[in-house]
C-alpha positions as CSV (number, residue, x, y, z in Angstrom):
1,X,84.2,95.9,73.5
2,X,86.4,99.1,74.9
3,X,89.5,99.8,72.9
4,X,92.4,97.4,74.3
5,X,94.1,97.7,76.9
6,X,90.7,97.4,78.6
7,X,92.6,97.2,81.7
8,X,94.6,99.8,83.9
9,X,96.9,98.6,86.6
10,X,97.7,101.6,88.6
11,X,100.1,101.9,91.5
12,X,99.0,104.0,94.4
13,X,100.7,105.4,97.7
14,X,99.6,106.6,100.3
15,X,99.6,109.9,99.0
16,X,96.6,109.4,97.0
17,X,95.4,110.9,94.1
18,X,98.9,113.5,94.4
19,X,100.9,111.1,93.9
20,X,99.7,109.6,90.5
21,X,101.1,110.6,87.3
22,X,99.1,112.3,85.3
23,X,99.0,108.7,82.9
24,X,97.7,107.2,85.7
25,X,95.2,110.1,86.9
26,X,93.9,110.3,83.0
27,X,92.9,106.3,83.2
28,X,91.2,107.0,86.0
29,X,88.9,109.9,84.4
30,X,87.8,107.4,81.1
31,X,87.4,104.1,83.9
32,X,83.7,103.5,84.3
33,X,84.8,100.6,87.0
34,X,87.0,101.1,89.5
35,X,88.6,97.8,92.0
36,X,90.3,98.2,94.8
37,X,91.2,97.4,98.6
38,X,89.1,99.2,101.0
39,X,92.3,101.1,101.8
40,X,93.0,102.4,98.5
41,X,89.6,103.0,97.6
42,X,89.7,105.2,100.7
43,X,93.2,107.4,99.4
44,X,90.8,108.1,96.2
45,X,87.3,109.7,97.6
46,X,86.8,111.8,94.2
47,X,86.1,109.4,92.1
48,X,83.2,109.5,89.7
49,X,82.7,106.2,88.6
50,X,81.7,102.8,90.5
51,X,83.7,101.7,92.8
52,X,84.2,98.3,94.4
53,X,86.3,96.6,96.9
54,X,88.4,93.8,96.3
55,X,87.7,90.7,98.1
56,X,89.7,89.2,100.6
57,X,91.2,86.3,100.0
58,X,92.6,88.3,96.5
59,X,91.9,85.3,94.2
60,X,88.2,85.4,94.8
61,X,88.4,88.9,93.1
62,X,89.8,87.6,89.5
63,X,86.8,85.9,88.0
64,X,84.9,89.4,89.5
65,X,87.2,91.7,87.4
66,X,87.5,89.2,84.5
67,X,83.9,89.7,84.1
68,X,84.3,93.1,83.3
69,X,85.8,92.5,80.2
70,X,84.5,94.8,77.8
71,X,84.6,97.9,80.4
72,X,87.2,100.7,80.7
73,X,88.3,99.2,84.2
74,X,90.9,100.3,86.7
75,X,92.7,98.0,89.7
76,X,94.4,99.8,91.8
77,X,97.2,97.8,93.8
78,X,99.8,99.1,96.1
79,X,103.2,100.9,94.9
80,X,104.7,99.2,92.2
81,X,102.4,96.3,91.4
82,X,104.9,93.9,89.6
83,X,107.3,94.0,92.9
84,X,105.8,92.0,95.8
85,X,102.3,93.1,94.5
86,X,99.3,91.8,93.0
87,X,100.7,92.1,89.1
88,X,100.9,88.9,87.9
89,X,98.0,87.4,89.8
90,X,95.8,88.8,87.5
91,X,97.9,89.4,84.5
92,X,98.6,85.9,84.3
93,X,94.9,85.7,82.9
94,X,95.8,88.2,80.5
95,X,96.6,88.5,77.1
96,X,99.9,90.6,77.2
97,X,97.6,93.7,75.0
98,X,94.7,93.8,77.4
99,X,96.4,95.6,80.0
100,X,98.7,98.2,81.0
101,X,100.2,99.0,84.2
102,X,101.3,102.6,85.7
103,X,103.3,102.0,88.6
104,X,104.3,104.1,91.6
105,X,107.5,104.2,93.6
106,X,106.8,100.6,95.6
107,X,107.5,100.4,99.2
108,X,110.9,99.0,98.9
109,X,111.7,102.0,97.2
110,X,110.4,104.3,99.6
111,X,112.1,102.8,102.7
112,X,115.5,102.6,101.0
113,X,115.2,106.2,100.2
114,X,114.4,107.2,104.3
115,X,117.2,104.5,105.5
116,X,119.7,105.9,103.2
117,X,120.0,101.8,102.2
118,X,122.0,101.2,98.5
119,X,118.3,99.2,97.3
120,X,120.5,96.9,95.1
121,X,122.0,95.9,98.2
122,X,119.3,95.3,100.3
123,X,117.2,91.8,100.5
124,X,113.9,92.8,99.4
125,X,111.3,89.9,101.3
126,X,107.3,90.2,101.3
127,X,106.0,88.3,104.8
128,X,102.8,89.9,105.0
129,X,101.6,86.6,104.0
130,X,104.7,84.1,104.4
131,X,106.2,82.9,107.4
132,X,108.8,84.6,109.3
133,X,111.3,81.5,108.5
134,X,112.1,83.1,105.0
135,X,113.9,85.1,107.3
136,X,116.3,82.4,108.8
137,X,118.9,81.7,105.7
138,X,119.3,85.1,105.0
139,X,119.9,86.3,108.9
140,X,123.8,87.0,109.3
141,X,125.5,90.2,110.5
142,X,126.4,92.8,108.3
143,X,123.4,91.6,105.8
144,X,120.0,94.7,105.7
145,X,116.9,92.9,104.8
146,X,114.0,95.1,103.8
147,X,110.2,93.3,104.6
148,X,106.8,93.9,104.5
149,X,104.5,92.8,107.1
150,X,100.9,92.1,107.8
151,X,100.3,94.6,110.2
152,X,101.7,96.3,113.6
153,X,101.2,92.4,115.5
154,X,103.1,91.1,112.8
155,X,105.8,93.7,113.0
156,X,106.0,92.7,116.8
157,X,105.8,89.1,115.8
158,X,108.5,89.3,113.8
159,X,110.7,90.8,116.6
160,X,110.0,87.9,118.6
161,X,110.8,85.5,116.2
162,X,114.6,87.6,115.8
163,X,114.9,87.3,119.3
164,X,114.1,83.7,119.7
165,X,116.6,82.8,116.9
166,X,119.8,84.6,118.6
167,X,118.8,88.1,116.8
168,X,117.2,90.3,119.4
169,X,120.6,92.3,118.8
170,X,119.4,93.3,115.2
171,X,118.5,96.9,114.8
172,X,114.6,97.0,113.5
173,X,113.6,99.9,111.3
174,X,109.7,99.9,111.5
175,X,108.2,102.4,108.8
176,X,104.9,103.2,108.6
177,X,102.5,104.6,106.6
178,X,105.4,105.9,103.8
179,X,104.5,108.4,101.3
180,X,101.9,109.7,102.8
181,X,100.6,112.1,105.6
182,X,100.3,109.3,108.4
183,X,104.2,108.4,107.5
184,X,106.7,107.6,110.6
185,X,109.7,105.7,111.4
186,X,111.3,104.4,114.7
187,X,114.4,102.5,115.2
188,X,114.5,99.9,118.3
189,X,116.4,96.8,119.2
190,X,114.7,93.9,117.9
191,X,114.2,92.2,122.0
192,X,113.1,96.1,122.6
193,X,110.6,96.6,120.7
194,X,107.4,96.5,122.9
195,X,105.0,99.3,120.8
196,X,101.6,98.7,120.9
197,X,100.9,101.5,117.9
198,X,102.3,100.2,114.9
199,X,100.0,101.3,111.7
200,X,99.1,99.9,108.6
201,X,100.8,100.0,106.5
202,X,104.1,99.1,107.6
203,X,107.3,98.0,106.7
204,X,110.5,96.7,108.5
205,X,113.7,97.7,108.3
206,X,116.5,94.7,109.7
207,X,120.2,94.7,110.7
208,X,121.0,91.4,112.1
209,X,122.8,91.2,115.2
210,X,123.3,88.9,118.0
211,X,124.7,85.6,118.8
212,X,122.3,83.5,116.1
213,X,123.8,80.8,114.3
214,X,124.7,82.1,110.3
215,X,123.7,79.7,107.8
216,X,126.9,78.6,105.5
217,X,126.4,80.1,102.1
218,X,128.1,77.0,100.5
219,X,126.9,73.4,100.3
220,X,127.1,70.8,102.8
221,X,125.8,72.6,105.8
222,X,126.6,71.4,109.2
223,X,124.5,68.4,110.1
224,X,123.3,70.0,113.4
225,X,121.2,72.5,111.1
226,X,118.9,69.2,110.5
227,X,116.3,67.6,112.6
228,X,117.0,63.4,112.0
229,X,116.8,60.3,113.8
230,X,120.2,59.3,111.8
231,X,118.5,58.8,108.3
232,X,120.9,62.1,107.4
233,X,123.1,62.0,104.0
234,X,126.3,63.3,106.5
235,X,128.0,67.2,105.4
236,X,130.7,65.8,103.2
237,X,129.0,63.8,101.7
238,X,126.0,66.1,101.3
239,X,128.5,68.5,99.8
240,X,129.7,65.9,97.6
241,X,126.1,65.1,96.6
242,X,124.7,68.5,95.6
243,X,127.9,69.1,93.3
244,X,127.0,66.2,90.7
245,X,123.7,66.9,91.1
246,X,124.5,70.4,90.0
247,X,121.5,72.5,90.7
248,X,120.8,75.3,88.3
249,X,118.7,78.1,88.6
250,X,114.3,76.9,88.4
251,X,115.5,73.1,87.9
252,X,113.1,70.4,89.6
253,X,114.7,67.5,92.1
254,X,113.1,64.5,93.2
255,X,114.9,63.2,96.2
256,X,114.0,59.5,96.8
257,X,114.1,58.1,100.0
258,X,114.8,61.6,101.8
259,X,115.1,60.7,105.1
260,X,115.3,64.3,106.7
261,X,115.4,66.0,103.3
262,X,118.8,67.7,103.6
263,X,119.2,67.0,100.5
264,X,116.2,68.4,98.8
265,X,116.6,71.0,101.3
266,X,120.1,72.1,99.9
267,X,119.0,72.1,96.4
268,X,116.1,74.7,97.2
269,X,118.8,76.7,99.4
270,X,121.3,77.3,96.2
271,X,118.4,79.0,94.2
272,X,115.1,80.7,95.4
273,X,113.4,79.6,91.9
274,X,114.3,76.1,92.5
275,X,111.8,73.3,93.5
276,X,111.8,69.9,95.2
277,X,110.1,67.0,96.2
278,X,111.1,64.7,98.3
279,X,109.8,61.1,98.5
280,X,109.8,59.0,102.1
281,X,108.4,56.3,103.0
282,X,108.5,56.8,106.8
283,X,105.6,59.1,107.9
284,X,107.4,60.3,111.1
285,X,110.4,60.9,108.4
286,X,108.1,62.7,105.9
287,X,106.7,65.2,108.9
288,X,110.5,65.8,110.1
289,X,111.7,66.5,106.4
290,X,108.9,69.1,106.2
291,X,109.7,70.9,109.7
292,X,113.3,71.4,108.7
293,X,112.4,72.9,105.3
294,X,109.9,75.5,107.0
295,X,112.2,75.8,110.1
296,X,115.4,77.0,106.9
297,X,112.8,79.0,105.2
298,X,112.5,77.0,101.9
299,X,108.6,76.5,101.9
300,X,108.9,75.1,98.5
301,X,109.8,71.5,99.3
302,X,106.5,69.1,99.0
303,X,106.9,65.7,100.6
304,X,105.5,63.3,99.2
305,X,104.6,59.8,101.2
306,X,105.2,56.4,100.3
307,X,107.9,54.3,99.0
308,X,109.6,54.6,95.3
309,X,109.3,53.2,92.8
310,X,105.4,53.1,93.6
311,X,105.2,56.4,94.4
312,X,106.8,58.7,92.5
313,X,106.1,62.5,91.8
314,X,104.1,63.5,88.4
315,X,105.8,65.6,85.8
316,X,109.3,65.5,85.0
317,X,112.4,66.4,87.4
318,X,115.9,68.4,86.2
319,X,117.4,65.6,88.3
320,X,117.0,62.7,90.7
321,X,119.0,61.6,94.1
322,X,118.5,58.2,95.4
323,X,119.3,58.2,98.8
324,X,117.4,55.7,100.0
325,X,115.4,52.8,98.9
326,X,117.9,51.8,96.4
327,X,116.7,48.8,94.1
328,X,117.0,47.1,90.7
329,X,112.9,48.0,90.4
330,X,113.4,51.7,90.8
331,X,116.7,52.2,88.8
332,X,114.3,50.4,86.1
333,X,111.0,52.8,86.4
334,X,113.2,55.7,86.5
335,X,115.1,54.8,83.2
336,X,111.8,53.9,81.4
337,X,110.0,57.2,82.7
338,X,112.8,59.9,82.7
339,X,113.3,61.7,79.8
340,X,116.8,62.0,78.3
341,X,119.1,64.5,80.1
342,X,117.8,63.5,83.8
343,X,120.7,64.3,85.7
344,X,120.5,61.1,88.4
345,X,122.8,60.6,91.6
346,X,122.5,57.7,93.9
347,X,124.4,56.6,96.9
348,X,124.9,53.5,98.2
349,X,126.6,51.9,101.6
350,X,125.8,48.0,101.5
351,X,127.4,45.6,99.5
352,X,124.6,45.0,97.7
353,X,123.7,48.7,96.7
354,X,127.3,48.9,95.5
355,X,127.2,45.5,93.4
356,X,123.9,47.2,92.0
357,X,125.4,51.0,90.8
358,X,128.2,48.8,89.8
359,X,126.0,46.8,86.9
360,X,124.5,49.9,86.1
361,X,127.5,51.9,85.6
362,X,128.7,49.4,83.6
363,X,125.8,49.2,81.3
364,X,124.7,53.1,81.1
365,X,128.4,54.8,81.8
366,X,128.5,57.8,84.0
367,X,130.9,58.0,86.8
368,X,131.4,56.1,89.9
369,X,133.1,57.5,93.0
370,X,133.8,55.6,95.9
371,X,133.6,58.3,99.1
372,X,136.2,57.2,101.9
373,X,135.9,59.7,105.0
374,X,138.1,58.9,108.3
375,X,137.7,61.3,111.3
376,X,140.1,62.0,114.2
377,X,139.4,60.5,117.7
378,X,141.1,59.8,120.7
379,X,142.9,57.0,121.1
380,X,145.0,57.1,124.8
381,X,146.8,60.1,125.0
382,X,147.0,60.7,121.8
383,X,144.1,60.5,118.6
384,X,144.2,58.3,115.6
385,X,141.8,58.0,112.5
386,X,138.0,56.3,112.5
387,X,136.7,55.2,109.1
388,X,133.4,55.5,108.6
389,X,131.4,53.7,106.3
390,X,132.4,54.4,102.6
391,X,129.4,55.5,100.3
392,X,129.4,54.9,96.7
393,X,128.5,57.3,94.9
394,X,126.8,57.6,90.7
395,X,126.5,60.1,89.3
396,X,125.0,59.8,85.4
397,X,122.7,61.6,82.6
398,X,119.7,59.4,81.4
């Protein structure tokens, strides 16, 4: 077998071979294999070893390259490969001494250096193969938002979609071809832009403006951001909710009985490394709780139909709401399957529910908050207060 690392990561631009450091060009003197994108492959014509493209879809390449094993082989990926970039799709089956990277300046880099941007500033997104609602949470005035796209349709796609959310205002950057001899940049209104030209590679620039509703940082958004039929855990109480479940940074939720999944929703919204799956019975439910998580750009909410306790997710959760489907059964499954430390929230509005959180805080502890909301209406000339129901509310570790 070669010496280890027998694999070189390289970074390229689209300035080729003149761009590479002189690590980077050495690697590619010893490789005897050489993978790549068609495109790359292209920026390097002196090469004087085999060559061979990378596969599209880019997964169907690892088992091709891991065969290699044994070879002095070079991949070369775009820029920087451990930022937005094919890195860790293949390092991931690697031992940390088989490889080595030698990364270029990545795109993000580039374009913050022609914008005159502050990079630490700027929201760094890769939608050349997400969808454009990523976008929505992050899309407020004064905010810069640095993307990659697909290609010169998607860049015009993505103008669209600014526009249709209340954003044609926003100021779009597109930046093609940077680094190399193809490179240009134009500036346009996002509802402007109507350029049929737009080259590969290319990168987008974005200044929101316009009239489009600003997602609230904080939690306990405003109901109308949610699709429901009135299955909706209401703001306050939302708010209410997602502080004792008190989401941290890559936790797992389960939210049982979810209803339009605001709340599951909200828990993927306070961290992008956060997961959730929400469990609803309701199949028109189940299909409206996934629409609003795609339409708030938090892909990473799986739904999951059926009715608790017989469905429940595999694995283990950080924490657990029970917003619907409260019953003695499920309190029970949970309590013999969670592991110790389960942070668990449940609300309740009937008697019953209430009788039930009541026994159960008395035998496991915890706290138990009863949530009593009244809202100003009129009431002749002048307004007086509305109740609405109260929710009770427990909040407990396993």
């Amino acid at each position: 077998m070669a010496d280890l690392p027998w694999l070189t990561i390289i970074g390229l631009g689209e300035d080729g071979a003149d761009g590479l450091s002189a690590a980077a060009s050495a690697a590619l003197e010893r490789a005897e294999l050489v993978f790549g994108a068609a495109r790359h492959l292209s920026l390097l014509p002196g090469l004087r070893c085999e060559a061979r493209a990378w596969p599209v879809p880019f997964a169907d390449g690892v088992p091709l390259l891991l065969a290699e094993r044994g070879r002095r082989v070079v991949l070369l990926a775009s820029g920087d490969p451990f930022w937005f970039g094919a890195g860790t799709s293949v390092t991931r089956h690697l031992a940390r001494e088989e490889w080595i990277a030698r990364p270029a300046p990545s795109s993000f880099a580039l374009a913050a250096s022609r914008l005159g941007w502050a990079l630490q500033d700027t929201l760094c997104l890769g939608l050349h193969a997400a969808p454009f609602g990523q976008l929505r949470p992050h899309l407020a005035p004064g905010q810069r938002l640095l993307v990659t796209v697909r290609d010169g349709a998607a860049a015009a796609a993505l103008a669209s979609y600014l526009a249709g959310e209340g954003f044609g205002a926003s100021e779009l950057h597109v930046l093609e071809a940077l680094g190399g001899a193809r490179e240009r940049g134009r500036s346009v209104r996002a509802d402007m832009l109507a350029w049929k030209d737009i080259a590969h590679p290319v990168m987008v620039g974005i200044e929101p403006a316009g009239e489009g509703a600003v997602l609230p940082l904080a939690s306990g958004r405003p109901d109308g951001w949610f699709e429901s039929d009135g299955q909706l855990t209401k703001q306050p109480v939302r708010a209410l909710t997602l502080s004792a479940l008190a989401p941290r940074a890559g936790e797992l939720l389960w939210d049982i009985g979810a209803g339009s999944g605001s709340i599951g929703i909200e828990w993927l919204l306070a961290h992008p490394a956060n997961r959730a799956i929400a469990v609803e019975a309701d199949p028109i439910r189940a299909a409206r709780a996934s629409d609003n998580a795609a339409r708030l750009g938090v892909d990473r909410l799986s739904v999951l139909q059926g009715r608790a306790p017989a469905v429940l997710p595999d694995g283990e959760p950080d924490a657990v709401f029970i917003g619907g489907g409260l019953s003695q059964a499920l309190l029970e499954a949970l309590w013999a399957s969670l592991p110790a430390g389960t942070r668990i929230v449940a609300n309740a509005v009937t008697l019953e529910s209430e009788a039930l959180l009541a026994r159960w805080h008395d035998a496991e502890g915890g706290n138990l908050l009863r949530i009593e909301l009244a809202d100003a209406v009129p009431l002749g000339t002048r307004h007086g207060w509305r109740s609405r129901y109260p929710v009770v509310q427990w909040s407990v570790a396993r």
